[in-house]
N, C-alpha and C positions, 0 to 999 in steps of 0.2 A: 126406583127399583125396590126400593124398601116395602111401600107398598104394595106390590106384585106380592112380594113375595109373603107378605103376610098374608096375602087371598089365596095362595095357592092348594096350603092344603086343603080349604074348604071347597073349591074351586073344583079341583082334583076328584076331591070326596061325591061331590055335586052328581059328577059325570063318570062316577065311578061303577053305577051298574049300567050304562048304558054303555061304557066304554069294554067292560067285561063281555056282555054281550055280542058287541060289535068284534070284538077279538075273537071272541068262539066261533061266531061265525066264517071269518077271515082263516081260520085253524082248517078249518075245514073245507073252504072253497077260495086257496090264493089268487089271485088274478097270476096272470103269466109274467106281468112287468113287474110284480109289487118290488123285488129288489130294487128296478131302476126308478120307481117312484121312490123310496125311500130315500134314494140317493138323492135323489132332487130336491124333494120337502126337506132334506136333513142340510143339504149346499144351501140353498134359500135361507132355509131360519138362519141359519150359521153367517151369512151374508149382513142379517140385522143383528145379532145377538153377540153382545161384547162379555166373554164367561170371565173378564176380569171385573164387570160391576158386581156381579153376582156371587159369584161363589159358592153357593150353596151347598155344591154337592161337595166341598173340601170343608164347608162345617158342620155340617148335618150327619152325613152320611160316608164309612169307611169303605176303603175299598180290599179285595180280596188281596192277598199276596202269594205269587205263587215263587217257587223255589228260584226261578229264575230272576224274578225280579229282587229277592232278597239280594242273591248274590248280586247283581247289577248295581242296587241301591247301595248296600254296603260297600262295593269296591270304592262308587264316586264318595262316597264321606270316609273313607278310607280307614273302614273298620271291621274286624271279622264279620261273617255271615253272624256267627253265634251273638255276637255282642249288637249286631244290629236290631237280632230277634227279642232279647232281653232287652232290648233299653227302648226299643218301641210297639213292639207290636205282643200281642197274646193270642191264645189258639182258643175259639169261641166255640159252641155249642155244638155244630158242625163241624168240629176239627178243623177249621179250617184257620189262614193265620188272618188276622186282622189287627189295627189299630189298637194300641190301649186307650188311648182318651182322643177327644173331639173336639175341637177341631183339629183339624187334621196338625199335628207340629211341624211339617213342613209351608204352611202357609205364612206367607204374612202380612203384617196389617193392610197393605198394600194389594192385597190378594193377587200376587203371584206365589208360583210354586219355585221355592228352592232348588228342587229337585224335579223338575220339571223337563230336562233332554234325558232322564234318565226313571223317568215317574212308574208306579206299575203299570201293567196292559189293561187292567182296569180302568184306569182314569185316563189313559190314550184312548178307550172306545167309549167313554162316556159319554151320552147317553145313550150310545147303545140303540140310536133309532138309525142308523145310515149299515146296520149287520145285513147281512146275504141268510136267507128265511128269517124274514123280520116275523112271520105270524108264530114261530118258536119259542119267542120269548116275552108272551103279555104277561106273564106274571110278574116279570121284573120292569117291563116298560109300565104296568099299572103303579108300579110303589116308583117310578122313576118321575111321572106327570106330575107327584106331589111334591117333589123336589127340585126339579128342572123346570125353570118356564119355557126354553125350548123345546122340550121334549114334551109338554103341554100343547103348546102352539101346535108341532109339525102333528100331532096325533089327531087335534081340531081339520087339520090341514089335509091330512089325510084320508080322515070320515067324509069329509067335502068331495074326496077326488074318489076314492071307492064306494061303489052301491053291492050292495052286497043281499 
């Protein structure tokens, strides 16, 4: 796994205009299935792909936090909203709340999530490839290939199964 994931972002990088490309066009001529394709390339990888060898996306990369999740997350550690905000998370470039530091401090060595029946809707829809108008969101599924090897595969997977 290690190795994977050391090729990834190069990997990523590789098929990075080809993968742009293939999205703009997808943006603009969906097929009628593509949700229930995605469903399925997204079931399939998910069938092979163990996200507890990997973890990537809980050391790499944070996820959004939305008010509702604040409050959800702080009830289970059973600490104010406010004291959850200060003690983990800061409001980044886009206003928006995110992580202070990476890895993520819900992780552990072990990589599962502490907070995991209770985690943001962020990292419940991660990667983000099994969403309803998947052709709406390349530009987070392009920064998401360098980080996910599933979300790598099912996009290979995908380009396979769409002629566009």
């Amino acid at each position: 796994m290690q190795e994977e994931l050391s090729q990834l972002p190069g990997r990523a990088k590789e098929k990075h205009h080809e993968n742009t490309k293939f999205f703009a066009k997808l943006k603009k001529r969906p097929p009628k299935q593509l949700d229930y394709l995605m469903q399925e390339l997204h079931n399939d990888e998910f069938d092979r792909t163990d996200c507890l060898r990997c973890a990537n996306c809980c050391k790499t990369t944070g996820p959004l936090f939305t008010n509702a999740d604040v409050e959800r997350i702080a009830k289970h550690l059973k600490m104010k909203p406010a004291a959850f905000i200060k003690t983990y998370l800061r409001i980044d470039e886009e206003n928006d709340l995110v992580l202070q530091q990476l890895p993520c401090p819900f992780l552990g060595a072990d990589n599962f999530c502490s907070i995991y029946a209770v985690r943001p809707k962020a990292c419940r829809q991660f990667p983000h490839t099994n969403r309803k108008k998947f052709q709406n969101i390349s530009k987070l599924t392009l920064k998401n290939v360098a980080i996910c090897p599933a979300a790598y595969h099912i996009v290979e997977a995908m380009k396979k199964r769409i002629s566009i």
